[in-house]
Biopython code that builds the backbone (N, CA, C, O; Angstrom):
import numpy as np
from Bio.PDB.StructureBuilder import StructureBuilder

atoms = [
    (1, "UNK", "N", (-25.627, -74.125, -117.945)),
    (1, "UNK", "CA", (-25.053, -72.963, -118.593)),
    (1, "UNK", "C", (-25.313, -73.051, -120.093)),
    (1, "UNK", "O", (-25.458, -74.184, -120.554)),
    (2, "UNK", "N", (-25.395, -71.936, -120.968)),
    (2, "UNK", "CA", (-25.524, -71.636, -122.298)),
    (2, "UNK", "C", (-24.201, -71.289, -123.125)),
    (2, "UNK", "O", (-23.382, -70.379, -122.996)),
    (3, "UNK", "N", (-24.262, -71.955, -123.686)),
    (3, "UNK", "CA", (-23.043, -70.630, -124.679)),
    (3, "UNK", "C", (-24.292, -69.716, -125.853)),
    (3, "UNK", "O", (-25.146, -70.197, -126.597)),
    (4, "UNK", "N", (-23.997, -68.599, -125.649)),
    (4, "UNK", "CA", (-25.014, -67.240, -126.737)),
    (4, "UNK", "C", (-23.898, -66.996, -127.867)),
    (4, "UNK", "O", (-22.785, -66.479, -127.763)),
    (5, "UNK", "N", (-24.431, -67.432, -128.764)),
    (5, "UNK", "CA", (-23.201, -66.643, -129.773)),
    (5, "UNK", "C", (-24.469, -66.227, -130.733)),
    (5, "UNK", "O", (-25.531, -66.757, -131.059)),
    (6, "UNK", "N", (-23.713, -64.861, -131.042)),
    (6, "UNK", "CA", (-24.103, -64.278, -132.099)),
    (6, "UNK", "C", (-23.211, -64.198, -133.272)),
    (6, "UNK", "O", (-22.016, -64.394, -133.050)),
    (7, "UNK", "N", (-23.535, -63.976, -134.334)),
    (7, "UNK", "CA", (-23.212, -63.892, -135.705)),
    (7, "UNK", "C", (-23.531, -62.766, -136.598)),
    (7, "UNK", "O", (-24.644, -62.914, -137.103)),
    (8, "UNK", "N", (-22.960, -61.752, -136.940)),
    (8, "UNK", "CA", (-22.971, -60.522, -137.483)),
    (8, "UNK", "C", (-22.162, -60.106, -138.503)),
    (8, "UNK", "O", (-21.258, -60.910, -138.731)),
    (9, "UNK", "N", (-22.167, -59.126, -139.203)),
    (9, "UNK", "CA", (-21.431, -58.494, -139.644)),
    (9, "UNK", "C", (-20.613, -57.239, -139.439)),
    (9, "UNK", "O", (-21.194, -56.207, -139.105)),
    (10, "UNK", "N", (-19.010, -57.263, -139.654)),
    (10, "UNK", "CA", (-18.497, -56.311, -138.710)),
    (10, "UNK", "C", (-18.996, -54.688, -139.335)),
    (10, "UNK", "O", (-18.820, -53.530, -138.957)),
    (11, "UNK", "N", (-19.427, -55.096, -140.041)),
    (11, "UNK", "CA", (-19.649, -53.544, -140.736)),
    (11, "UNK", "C", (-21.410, -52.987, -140.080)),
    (11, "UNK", "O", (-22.053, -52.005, -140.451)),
    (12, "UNK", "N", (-21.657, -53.670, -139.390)),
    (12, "UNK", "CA", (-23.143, -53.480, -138.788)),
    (12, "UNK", "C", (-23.170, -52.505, -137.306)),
    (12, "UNK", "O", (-22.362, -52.882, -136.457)),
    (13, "UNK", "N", (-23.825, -51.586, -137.030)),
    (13, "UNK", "CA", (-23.754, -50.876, -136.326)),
    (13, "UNK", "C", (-24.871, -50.469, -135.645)),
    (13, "UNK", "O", (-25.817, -50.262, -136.404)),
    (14, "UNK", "N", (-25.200, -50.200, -133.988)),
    (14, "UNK", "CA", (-26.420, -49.682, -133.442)),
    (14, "UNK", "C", (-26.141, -49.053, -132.486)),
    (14, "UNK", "O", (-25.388, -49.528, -131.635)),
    (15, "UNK", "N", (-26.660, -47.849, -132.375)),
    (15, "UNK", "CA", (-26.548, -46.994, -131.193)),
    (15, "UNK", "C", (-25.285, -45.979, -131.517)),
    (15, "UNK", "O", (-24.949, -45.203, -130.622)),
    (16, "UNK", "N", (-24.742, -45.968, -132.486)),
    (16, "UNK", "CA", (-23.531, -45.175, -132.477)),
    (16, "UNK", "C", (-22.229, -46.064, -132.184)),
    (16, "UNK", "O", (-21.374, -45.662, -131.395)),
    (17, "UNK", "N", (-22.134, -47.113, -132.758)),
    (17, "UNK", "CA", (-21.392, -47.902, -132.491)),
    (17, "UNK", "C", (-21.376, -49.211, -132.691)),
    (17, "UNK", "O", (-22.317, -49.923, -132.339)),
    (18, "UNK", "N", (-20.145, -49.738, -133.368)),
    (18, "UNK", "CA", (-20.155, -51.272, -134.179)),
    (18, "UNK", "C", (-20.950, -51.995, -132.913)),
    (18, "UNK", "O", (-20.930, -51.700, -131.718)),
    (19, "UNK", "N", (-21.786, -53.241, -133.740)),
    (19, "UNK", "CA", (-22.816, -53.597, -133.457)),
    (19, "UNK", "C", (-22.385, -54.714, -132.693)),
    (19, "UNK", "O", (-23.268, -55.145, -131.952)),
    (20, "UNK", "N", (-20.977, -55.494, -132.631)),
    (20, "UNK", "CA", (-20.329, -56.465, -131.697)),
    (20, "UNK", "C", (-20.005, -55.478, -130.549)),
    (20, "UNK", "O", (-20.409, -55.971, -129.496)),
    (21, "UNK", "N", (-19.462, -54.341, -130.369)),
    (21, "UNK", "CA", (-18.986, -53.712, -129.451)),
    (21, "UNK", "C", (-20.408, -53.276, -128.570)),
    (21, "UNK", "O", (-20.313, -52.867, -127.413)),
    (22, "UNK", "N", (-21.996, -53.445, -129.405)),
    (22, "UNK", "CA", (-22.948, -52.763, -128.588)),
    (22, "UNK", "C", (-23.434, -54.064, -127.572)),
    (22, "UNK", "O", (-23.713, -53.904, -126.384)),
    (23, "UNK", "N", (-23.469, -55.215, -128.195)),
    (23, "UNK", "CA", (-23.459, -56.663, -127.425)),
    (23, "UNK", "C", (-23.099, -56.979, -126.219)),
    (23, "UNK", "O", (-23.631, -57.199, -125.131)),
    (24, "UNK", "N", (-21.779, -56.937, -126.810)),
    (24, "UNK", "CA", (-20.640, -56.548, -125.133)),
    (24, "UNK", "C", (-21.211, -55.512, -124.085)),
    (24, "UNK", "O", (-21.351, -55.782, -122.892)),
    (25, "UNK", "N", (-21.448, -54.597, -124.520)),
    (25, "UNK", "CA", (-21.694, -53.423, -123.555)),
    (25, "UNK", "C", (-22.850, -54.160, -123.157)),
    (25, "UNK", "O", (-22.419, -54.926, -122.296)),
    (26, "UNK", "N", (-24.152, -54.379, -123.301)),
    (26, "UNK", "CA", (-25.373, -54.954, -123.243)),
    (26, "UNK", "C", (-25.468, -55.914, -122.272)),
    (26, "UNK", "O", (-26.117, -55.690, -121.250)),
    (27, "UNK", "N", (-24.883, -56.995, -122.463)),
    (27, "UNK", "CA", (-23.932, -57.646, -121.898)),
    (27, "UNK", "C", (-23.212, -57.759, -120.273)),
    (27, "UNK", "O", (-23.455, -58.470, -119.297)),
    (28, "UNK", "N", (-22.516, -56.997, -120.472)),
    (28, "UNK", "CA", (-21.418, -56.168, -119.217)),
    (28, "UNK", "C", (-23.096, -55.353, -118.083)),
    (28, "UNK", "O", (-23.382, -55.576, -116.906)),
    (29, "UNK", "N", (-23.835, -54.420, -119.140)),
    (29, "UNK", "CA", (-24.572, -54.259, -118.002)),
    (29, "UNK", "C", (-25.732, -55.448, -117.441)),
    (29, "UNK", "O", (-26.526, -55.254, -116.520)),
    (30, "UNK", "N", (-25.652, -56.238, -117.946)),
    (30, "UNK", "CA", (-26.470, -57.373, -117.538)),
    (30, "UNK", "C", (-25.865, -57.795, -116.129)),
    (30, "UNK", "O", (-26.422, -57.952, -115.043)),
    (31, "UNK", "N", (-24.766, -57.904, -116.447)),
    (31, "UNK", "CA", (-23.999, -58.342, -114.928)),
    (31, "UNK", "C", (-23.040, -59.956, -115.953)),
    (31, "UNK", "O", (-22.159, -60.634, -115.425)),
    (32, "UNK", "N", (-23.505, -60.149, -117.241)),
    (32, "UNK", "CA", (-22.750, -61.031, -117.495)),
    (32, "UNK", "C", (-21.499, -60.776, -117.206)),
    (32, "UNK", "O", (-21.020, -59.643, -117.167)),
    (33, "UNK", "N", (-20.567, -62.393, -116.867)),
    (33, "UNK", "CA", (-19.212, -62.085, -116.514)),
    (33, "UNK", "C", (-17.854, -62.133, -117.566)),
    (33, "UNK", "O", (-16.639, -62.257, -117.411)),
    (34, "UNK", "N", (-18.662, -61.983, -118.575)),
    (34, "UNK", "CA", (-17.629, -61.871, -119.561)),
    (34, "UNK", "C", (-18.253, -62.399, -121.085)),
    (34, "UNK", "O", (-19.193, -63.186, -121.196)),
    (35, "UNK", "N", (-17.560, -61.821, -122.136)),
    (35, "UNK", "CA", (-17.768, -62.126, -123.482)),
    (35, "UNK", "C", (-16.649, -61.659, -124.084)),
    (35, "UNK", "O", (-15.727, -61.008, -123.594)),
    (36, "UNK", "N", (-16.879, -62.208, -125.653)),
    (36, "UNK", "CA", (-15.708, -62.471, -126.229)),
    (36, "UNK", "C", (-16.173, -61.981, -128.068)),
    (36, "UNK", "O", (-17.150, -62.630, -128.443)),
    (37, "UNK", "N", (-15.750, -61.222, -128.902)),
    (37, "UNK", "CA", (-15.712, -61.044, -130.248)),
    (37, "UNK", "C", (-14.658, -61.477, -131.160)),
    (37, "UNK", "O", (-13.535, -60.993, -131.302)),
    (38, "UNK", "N", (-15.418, -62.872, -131.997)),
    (38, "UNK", "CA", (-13.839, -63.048, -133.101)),
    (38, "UNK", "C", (-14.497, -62.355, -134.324)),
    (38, "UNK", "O", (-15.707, -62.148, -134.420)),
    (39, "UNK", "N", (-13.795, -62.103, -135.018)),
    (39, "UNK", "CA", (-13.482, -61.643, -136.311)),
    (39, "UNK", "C", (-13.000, -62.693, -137.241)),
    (39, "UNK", "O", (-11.845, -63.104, -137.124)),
    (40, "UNK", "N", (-13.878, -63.209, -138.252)),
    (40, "UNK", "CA", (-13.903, -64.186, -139.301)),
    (40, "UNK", "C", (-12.051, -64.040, -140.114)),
    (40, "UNK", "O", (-11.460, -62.970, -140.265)),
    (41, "UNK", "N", (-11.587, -65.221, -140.448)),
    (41, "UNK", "CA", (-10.594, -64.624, -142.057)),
    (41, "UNK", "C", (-11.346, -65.339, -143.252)),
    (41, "UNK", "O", (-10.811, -65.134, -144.341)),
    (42, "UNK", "N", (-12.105, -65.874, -143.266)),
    (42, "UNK", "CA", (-13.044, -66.433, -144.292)),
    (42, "UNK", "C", (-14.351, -66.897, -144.460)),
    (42, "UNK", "O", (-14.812, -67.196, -143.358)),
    (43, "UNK", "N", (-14.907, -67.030, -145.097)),
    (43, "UNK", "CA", (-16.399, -67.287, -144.880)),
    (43, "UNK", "C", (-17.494, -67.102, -145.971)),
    (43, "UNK", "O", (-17.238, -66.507, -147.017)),
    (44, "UNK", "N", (-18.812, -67.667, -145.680)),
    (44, "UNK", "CA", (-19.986, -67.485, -147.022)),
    (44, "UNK", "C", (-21.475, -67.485, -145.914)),
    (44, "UNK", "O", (-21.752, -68.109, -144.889)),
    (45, "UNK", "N", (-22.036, -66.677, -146.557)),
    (45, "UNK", "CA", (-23.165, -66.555, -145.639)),
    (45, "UNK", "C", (-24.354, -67.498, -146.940)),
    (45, "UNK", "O", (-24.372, -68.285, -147.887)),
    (46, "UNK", "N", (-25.402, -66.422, -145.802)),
    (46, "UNK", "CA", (-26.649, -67.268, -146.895)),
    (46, "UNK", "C", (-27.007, -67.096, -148.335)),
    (46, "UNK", "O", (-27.760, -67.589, -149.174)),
    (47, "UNK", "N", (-26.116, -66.170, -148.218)),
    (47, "UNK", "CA", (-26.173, -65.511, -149.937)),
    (47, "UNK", "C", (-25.048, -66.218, -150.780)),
    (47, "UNK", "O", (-24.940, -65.919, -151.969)),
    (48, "UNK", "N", (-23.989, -67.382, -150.065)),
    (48, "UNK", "CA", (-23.647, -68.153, -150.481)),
    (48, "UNK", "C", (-22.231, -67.216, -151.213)),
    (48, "UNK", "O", (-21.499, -67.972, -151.852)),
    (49, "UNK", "N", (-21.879, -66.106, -151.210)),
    (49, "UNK", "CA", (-20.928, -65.172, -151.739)),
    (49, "UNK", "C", (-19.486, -65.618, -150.607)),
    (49, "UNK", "O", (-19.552, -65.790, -149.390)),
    (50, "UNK", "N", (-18.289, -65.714, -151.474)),
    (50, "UNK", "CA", (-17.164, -65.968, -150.373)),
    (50, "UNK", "C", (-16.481, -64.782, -150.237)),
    (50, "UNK", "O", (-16.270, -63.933, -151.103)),
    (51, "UNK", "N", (-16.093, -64.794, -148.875)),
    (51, "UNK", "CA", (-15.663, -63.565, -148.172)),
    (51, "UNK", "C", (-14.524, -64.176, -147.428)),
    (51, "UNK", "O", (-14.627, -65.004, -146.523)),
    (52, "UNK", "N", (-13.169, -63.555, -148.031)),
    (52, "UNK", "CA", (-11.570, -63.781, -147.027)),
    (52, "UNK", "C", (-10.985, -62.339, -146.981)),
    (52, "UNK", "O", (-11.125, -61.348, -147.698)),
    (53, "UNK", "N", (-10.259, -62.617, -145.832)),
    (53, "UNK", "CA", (-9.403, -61.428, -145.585)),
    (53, "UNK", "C", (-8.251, -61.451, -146.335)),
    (53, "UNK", "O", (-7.419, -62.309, -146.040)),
    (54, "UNK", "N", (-8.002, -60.636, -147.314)),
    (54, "UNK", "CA", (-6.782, -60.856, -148.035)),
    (54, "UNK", "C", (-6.412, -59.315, -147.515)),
    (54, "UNK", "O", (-6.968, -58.655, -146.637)),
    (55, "UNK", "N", (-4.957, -58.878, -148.606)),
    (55, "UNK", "CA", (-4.309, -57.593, -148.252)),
    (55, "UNK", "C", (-5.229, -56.113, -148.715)),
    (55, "UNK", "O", (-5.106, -55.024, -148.156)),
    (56, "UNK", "N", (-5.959, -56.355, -149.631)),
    (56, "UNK", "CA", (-6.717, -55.401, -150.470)),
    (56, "UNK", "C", (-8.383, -55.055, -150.277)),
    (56, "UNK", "O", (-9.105, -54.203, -150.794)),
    (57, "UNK", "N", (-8.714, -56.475, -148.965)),
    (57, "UNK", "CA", (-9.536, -56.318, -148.617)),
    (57, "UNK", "C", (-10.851, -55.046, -148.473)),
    (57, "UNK", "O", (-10.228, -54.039, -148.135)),
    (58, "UNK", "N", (-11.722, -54.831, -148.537)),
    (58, "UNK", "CA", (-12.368, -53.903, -148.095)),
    (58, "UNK", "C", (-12.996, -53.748, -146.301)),
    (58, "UNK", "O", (-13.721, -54.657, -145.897)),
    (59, "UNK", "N", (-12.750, -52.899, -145.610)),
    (59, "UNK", "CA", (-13.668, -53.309, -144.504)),
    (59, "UNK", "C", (-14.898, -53.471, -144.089)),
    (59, "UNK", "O", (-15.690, -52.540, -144.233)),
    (60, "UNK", "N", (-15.296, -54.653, -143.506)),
    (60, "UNK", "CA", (-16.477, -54.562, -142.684)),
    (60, "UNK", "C", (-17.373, -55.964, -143.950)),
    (60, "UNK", "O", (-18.581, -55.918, -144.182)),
    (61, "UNK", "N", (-16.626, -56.822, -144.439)),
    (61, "UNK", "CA", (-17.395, -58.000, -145.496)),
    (61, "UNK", "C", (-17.179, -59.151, -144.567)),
    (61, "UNK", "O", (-17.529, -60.158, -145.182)),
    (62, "UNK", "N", (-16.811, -59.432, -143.503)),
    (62, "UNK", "CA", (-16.519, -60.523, -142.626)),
    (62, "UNK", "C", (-16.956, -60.467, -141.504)),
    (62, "UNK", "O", (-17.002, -59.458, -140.801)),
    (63, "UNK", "N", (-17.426, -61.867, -141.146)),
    (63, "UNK", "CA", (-18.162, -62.376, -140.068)),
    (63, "UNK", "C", (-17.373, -61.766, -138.886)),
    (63, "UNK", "O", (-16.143, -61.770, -138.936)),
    (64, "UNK", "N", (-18.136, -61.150, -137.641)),
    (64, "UNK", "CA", (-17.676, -61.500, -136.196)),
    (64, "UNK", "C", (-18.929, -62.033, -135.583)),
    (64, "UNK", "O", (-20.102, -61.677, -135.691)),
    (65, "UNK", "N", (-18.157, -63.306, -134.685)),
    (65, "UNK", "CA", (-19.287, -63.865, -133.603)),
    (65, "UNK", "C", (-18.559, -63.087, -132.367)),
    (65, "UNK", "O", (-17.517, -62.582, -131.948)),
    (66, "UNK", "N", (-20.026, -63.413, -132.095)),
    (66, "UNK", "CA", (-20.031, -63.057, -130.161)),
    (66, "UNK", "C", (-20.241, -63.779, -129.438)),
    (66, "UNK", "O", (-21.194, -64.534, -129.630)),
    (67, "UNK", "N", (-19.588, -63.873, -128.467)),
    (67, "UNK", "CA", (-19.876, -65.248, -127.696)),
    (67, "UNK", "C", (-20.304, -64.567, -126.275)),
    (67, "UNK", "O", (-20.156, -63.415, -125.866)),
    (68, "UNK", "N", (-20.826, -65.592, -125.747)),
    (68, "UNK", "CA", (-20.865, -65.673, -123.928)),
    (68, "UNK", "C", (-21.604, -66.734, -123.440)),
    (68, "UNK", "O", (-22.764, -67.033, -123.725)),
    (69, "UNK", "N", (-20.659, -67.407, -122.504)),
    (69, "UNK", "CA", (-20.868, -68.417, -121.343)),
    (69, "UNK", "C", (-21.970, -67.657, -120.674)),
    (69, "UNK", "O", (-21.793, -66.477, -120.369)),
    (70, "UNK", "N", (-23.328, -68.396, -120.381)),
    (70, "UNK", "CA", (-24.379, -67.520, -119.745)),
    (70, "UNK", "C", (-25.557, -68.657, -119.234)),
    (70, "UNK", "O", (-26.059, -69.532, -119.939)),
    (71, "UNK", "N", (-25.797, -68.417, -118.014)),
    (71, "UNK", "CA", (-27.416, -69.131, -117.478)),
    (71, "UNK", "C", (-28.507, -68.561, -118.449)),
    (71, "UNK", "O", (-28.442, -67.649, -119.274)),
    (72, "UNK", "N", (-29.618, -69.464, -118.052)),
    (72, "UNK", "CA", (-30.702, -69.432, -119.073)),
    (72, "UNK", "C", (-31.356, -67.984, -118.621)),
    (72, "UNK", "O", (-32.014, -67.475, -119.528)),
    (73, "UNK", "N", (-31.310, -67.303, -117.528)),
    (73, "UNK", "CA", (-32.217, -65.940, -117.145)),
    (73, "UNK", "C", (-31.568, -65.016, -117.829)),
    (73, "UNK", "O", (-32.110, -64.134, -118.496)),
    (74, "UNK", "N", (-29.964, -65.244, -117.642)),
    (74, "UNK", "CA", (-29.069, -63.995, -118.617)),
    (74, "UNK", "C", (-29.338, -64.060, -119.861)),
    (74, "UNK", "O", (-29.499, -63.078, -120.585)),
    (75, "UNK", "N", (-29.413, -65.331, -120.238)),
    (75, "UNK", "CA", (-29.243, -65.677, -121.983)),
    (75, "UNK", "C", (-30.743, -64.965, -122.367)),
    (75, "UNK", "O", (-30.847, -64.328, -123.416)),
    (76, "UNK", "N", (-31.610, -65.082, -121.668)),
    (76, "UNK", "CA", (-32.804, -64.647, -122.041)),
    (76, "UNK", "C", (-33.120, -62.765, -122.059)),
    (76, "UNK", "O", (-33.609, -62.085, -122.961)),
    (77, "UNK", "N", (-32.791, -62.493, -121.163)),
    (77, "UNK", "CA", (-32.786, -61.193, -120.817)),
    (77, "UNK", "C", (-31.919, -60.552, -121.630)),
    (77, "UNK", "O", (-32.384, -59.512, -122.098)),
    (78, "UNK", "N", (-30.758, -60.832, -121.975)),
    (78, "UNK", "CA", (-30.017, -60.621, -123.301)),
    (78, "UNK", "C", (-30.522, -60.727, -124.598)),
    (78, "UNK", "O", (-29.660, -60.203, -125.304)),
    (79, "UNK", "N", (-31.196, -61.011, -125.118)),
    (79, "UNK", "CA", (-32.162, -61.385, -126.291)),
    (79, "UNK", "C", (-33.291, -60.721, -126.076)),
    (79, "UNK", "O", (-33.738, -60.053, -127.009)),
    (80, "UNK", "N", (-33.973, -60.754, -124.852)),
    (80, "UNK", "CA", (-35.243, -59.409, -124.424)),
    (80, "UNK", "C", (-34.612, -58.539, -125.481)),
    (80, "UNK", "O", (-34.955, -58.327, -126.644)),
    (81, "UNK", "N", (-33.075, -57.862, -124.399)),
    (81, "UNK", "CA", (-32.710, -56.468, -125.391)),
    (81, "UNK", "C", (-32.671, -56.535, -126.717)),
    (81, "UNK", "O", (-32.762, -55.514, -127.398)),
    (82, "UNK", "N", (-32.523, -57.809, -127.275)),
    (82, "UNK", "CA", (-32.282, -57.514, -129.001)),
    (82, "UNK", "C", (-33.578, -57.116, -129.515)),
    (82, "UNK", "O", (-33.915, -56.096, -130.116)),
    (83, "UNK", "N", (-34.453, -58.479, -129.031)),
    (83, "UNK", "CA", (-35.291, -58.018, -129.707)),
    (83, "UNK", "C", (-36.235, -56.495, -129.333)),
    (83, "UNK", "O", (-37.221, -56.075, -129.940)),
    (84, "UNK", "N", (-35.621, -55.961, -128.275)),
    (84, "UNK", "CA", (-36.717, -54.630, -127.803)),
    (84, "UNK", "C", (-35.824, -53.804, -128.243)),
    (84, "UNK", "O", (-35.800, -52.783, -127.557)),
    (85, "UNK", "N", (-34.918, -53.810, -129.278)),
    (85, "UNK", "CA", (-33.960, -52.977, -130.272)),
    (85, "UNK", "C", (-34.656, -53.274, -131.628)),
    (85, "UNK", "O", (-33.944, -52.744, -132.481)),
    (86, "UNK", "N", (-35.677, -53.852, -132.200)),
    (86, "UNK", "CA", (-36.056, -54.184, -133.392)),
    (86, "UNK", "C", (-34.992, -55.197, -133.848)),
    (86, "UNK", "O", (-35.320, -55.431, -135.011)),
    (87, "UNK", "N", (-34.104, -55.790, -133.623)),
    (87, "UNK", "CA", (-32.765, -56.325, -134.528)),
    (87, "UNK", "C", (-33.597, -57.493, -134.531)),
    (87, "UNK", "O", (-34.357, -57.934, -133.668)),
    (88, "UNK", "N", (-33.274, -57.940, -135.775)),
    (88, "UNK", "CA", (-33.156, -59.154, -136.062)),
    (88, "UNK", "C", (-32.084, -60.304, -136.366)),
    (88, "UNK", "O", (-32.051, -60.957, -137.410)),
    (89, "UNK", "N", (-31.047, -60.469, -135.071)),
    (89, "UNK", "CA", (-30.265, -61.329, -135.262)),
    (89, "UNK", "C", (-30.167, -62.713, -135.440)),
    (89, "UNK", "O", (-31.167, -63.364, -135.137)),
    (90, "UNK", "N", (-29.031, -63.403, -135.932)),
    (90, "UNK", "CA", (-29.175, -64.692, -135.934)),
    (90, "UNK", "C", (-28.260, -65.228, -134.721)),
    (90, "UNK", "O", (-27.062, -64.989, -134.568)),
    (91, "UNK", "N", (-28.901, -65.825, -134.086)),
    (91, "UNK", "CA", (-28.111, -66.353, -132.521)),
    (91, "UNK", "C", (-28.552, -68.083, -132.696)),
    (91, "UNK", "O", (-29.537, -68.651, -133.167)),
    (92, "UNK", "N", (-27.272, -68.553, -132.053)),
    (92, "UNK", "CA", (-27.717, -70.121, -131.691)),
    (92, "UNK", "C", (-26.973, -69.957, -130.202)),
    (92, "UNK", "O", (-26.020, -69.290, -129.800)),
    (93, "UNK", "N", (-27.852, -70.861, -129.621)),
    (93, "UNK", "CA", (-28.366, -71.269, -127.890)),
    (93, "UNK", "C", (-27.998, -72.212, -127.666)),
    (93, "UNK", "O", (-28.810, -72.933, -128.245)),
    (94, "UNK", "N", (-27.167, -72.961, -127.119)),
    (94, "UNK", "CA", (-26.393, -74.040, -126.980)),
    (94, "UNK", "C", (-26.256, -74.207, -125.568)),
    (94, "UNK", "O", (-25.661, -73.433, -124.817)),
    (95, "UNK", "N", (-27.013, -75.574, -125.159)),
    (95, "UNK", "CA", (-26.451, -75.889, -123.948)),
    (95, "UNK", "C", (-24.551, -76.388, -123.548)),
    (95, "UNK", "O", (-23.913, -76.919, -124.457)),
    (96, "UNK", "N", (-24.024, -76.198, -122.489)),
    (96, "UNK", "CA", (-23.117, -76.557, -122.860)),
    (96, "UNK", "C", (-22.167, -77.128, -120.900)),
    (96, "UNK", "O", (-23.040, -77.396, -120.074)),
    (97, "UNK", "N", (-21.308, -77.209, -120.568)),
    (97, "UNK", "CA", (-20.669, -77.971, -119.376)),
    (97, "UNK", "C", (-19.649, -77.268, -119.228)),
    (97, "UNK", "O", (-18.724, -77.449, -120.019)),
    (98, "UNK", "N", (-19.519, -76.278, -118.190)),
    (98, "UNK", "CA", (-18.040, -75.610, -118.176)),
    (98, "UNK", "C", (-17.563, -75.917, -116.808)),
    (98, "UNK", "O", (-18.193, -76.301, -115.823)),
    (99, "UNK", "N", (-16.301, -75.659, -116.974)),
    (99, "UNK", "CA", (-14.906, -76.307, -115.750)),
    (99, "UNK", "C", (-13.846, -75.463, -115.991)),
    (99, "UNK", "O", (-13.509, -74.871, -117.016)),
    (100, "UNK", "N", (-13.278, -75.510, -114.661)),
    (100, "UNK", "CA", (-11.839, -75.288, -115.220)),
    (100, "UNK", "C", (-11.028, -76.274, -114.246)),
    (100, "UNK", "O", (-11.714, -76.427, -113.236)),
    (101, "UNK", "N", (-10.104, -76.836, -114.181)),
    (101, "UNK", "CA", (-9.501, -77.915, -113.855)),
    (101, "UNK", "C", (-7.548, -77.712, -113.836)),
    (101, "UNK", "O", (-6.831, -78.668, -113.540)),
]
sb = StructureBuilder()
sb.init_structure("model")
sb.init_model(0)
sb.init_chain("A")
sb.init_seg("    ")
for serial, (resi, resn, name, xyz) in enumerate(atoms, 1):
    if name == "N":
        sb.init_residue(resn, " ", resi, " ")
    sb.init_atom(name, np.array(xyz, "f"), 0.0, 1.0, " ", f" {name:<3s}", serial, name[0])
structure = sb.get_structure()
């Protein structure tokens, strides 16, 4: 199994619709059995600029990852779609051991 996480910005959008919420959908029709979106409270990207959620905040300057538990045919076929969307995301591919117990 894989864990797929993606890394975005919440203010990023495709198809008519925030760009974590288009994942999921993407996703869901794959037949994957589930995924998951957090929403950052702090953070610095490559531009090295710090970004927290305070009260005055502006929206959409903070990280959401995407996650999903996924075999290597899903994980792949999932990434087909990105890249046959032009996107250029940043994803890390992680093998990984799941249970539940």
């Amino acid at each position: 199994m894989n864990l797929l996480s993606f890394y975005i910005s919440e203010k990023q959008h495709h198809a008519g619709m925030p760009l974590y919420e288009w994942l999921l959908e993407e996703a869901k029709s794959l037949g994957v059995h589930g995924g998951s979106a957090f929403r950052a409270i702090a953070g610095f990207g490559r531009h090295g600029k710090m970004h927290e959620e305070t009260f005055f905040e502006l929206a959409g300057e903070l990280a959401v990852k995407v996650e999903f538990i996924i075999d290597d045919a899903l994980a792949e076929q999932l990434l087909e779609r990105v890249h046959s969307q032009s996107m250029k995301l940043f994803y890390v591919k992680q093998q990984v051991q799941v249970g539940a117990g």
